[in-house]
N, C-alpha and C positions, 0 to 999 in steps of 0.2 A: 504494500500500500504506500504509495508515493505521497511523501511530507513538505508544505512548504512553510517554514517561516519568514515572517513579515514585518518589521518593523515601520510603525506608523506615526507620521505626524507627533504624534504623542508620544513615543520611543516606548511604548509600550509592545514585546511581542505577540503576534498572533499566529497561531499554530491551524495549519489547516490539512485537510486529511480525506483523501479521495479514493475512492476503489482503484482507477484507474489514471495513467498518465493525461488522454486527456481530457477525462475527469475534473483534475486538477488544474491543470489547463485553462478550463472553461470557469473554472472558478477565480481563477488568477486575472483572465478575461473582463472580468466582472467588478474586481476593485475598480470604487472610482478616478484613484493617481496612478494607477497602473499603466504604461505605456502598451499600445498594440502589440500580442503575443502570438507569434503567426505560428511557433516551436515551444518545442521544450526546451532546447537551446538560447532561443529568444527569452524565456522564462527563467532560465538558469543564468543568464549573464546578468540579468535586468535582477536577480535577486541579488544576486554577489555584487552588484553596486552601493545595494541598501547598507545601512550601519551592522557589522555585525551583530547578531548570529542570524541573520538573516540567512536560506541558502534555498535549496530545492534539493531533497534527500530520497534517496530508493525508498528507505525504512525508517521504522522508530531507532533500529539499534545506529545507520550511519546519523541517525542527529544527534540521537546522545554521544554518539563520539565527537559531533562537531561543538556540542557545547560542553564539553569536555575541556578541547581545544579552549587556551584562552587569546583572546587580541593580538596580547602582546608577544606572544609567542612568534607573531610576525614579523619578519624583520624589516627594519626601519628604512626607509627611504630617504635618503637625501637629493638636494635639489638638483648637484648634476646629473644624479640615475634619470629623475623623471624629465629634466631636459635630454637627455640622449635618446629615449623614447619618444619626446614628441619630434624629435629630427628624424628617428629612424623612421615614424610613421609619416616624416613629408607633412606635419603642419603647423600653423601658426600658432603662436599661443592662444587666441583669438579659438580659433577650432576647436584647436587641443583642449581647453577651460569648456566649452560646451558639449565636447565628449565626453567631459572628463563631471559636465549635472550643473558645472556654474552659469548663472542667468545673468539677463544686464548688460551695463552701458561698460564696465570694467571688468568684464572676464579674461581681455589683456594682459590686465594691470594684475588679477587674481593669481595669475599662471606664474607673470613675472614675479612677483614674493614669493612662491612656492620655488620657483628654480634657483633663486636666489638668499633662499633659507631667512625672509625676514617673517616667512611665516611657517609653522610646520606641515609635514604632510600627512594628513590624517590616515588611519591604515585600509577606512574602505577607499580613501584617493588612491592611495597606494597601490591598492588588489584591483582597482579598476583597469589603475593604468596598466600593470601588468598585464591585468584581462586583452584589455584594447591589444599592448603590442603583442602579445601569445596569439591573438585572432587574428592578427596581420599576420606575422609567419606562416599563421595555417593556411593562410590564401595565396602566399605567396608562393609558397613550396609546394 
C-alpha cells in the first residue's frame, strides 16, 4: 500500500494511504497546492521538494525508515556546490530560484545569497537541487 506524506502550509504532516499507486495519485491530484501530477515520478519529485519528511513510500515499513532518517543526517550544501549545479544545468539564477519554488520580483537576488553563502541553504533547497541536476543527467545520458 503506497504512502505519501505531506507537509502543509501549516508544517503540520499528513499521512495519506491508498490501495493502489494510482490511487494515491489521484488523491495527491486532489490537494489544492498540489502542482499537476501526470506520474508517480511527477509525484515523487514534487514531494521531495516539500520540507522534510515529506516523501512518497512503497510501504508503512520504507516510511518509518525515512522518518527514522533525520534532516540533518544530510549533508550540507554550500554555495559553490549549488552554483556548479545551476551552471551544469545551463541557467540563470533567475530560473535556477524558480526551479528551485522561489517566487517574485528577487528570485535573482534569492539564488545570489544562497551561492554566495550570505544566506544558508536549507536541506529540502538542497535535495531539490540535487533532485533537479540527478534528473538532468538522466536525460542527458
Amino acid at each position: 500500500m503506497p504512502i505519501a506524506i505531506i507537509i502543509h502550509d501549516d508544517h503540520i504532516p499528513t499521512i495519506y494511504r491508498e490501495p493502489s499507486h494510482a490511487a494515491l495519485l489521484e488523491c495527491l491530484n486532489n490537494i489544492k497546492h498540489a502542482p499537476e501530477l501526470n506520474s508517480v515520478t511527477d509525484a515523487r519529485l514534487w514531494l521531495a521538494s516539500l520540507i522534510w519528511p515529506a516523501g512518497w513510500f512503497e510501504n508503512e515499513q520504507e516510511a518509518e525508515a525515512h522518518l527514522a532518517r533525520r534532516e540533518n543526517d544530510e549533508p550540507k550544501m554550500g554555495g559553490a556546490t549549488l552554483k556548479q549545479i545551476r551552471k551544469q544545468l545551463e541557467l540563470s539564477q533567475d530560473a535556477f530560484g524558480r526551479a528551485l519554488g522561489y517566487q517574485g520580483k528577487n528570485v535573482q537576488l534569492q539564488v545570489h545569497h544562497l551561492e554566495s553563502e550570505k544566506r544558508p541553504i536549507r536541506p529540502h533547497i538542497a535535495r531539490l537541487a540535487r533532485q533537479i541536476a540527478a534528473a538532468h543527467q538522466l536525460k542527458k545520458d
